[in-house]
N, C-alpha and C positions, 0 to 999 in steps of 0.2 A: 797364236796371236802375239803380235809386239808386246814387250813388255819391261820396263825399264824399273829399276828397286835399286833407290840409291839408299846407302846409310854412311856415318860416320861424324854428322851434322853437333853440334852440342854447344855449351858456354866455355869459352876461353878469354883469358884474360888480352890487353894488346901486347902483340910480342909475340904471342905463343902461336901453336902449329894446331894446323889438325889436315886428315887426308881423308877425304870423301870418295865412294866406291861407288861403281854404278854396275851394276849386273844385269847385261843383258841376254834376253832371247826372243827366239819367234825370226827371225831374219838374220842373212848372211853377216855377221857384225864383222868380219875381217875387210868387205867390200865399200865400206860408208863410212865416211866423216864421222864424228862424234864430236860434241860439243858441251861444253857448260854455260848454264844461266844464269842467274841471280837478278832476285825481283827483291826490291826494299820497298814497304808502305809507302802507296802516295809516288811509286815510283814506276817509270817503264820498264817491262824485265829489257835484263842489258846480254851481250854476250861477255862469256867471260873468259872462253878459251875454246880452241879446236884442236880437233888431230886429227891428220889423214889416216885412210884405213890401213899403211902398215907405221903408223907413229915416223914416218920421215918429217913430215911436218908438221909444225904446233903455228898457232896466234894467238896472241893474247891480248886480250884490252887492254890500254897503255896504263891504265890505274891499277894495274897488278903485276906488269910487266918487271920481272928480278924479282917476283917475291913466288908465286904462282907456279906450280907445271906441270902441264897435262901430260898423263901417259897412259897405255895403254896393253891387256896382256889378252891376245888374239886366239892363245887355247883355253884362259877360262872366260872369255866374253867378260870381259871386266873395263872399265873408263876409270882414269882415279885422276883426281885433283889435287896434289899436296899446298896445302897452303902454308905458307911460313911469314912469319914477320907480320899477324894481322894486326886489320888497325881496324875502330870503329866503323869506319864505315864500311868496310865488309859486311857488317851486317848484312843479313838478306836469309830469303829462299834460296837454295841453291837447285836447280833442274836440271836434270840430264837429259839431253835434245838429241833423236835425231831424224832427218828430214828421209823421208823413206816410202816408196812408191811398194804396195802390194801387188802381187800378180794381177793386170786388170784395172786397177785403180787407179786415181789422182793419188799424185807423190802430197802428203801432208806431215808435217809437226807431229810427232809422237815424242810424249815426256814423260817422265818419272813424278813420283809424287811428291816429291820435292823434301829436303833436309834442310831444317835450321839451324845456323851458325848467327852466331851470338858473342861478339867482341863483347867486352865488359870489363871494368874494374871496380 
């Protein structure tokens, strides 16, 4: 089965870093996009970054674009977020997404259980 286990999530002041891992299995992860979310209370979850399945390509949402970067290691099934330079509003869930079709099935949303990041001073 798919399955997505992010960790790395915690309280950092604004300024500070942290880098969030996502460990995937259950499906071909070197063949599919990978993406990060972030959902803040009261709010729509957002996208917050992509990478194609050999990391040639990244996007990022323009409110984290030069601070953020997605990458990615294809022999241990791993997605990582480094975040640098946070600010409050980072705050959020952060979810690791990816859009993925089983043998047989309608392609849907599969995500991780999500890690809290928590700016703060």
């Amino acid at each position: 089965q798919v399955q997505l286990v992010e960790s790395g999530g915690g309280l950092v002041q604004p300024g500070g870093s942290l880098r969030l891992s996502c460990l995937v299995s259950g499906f071909s992860f070197s063949t599919y996009d990978m993406n990060w979310y972030r959902q803040a209370p009261g709010k729509a979850r957002e996208l917050v970054a992509g990478i194609s399945p050999t990391g040639s390509r990244t996007n990022y949402a323009d409110s984290v674009k030069g601070r953020f970067t997605i990458s990615r290691d294809n022999v241990k099934n791993i997605v990582y977020l480094q975040m640098n330079s946070l600010k409050p509003e980072d705050t959020a869930v952060y979810y690791c997404n990816v859009y993925y079709a089983r043998y047989n099935d309608p392609a849907r949303d599969y995500w991780g259980q999500g890690t809290q990041v928590t700016v703060s001073s």
